[in-house]
N, C-alpha and C positions, 0 to 999 in steps of 0.2 A: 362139331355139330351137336353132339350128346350135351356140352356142356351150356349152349349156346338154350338149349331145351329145357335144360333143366334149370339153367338163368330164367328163363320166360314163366315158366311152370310156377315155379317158390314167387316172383312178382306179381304175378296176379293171383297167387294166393293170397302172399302179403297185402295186398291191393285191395282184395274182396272182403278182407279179415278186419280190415279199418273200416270200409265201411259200412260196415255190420257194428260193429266197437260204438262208430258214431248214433245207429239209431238204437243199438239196445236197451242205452240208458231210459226211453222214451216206450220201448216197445216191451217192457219188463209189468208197466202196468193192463199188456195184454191179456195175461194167464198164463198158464200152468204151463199149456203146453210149448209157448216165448218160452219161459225160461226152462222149461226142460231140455228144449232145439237148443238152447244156448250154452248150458251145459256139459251138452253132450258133445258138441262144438268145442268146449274150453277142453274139456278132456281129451278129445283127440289131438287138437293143436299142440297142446301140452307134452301127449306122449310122441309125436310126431316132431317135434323140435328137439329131444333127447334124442334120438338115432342120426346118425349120418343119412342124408336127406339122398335118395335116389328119385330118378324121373317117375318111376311109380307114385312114390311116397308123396312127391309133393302134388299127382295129381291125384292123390285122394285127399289129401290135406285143401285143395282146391274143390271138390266134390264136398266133404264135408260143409266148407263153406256156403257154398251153394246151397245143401240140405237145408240147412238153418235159416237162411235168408229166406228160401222157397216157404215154409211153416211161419217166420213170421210177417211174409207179405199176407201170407195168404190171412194168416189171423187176422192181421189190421184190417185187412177189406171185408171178411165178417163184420169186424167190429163197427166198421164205417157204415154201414147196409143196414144196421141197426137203428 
């Protein structure tokens, strides 16, 4: 069951992490703060895929994801509202 979790967990990390991948290239001419979320994003991913991946691990590596996404929706609809 533990494994069955931790399959789900790294999947929709992996999951969420492409589709962030797809709109960054687009959402980099937001600012500062895009590419600081993203960033910060690559760096944990980064150190998070050097360690043996536990069900914690990958549901902060899933959070982090999220973080990022959360900062640059939110930027885009600033920017749109403009």
């Amino acid at each position: 069951n533990s494994k069955a979790q931790l399959k789900e967990a790294t999947e929709k990390a992996a999951a969420a992490m492409t589709e962030l991948q797809r709109a960054s290239a687009i959402a980099i001419v937001l600012g500062d703060d895009v590419r600081g979320a993203l960033e910060e994003l690559d760096t944990q991913w980064v150190n998070a895929t050097r360690q043996k991946t536990s069900l914690a691990e990958a549901d902060e590596r899933y959070a982090a994801v999220q973080k990022a996404r959360h900062v640059v929706e939110a930027t885009a609809k600033r920017h749109l509202r403009l």
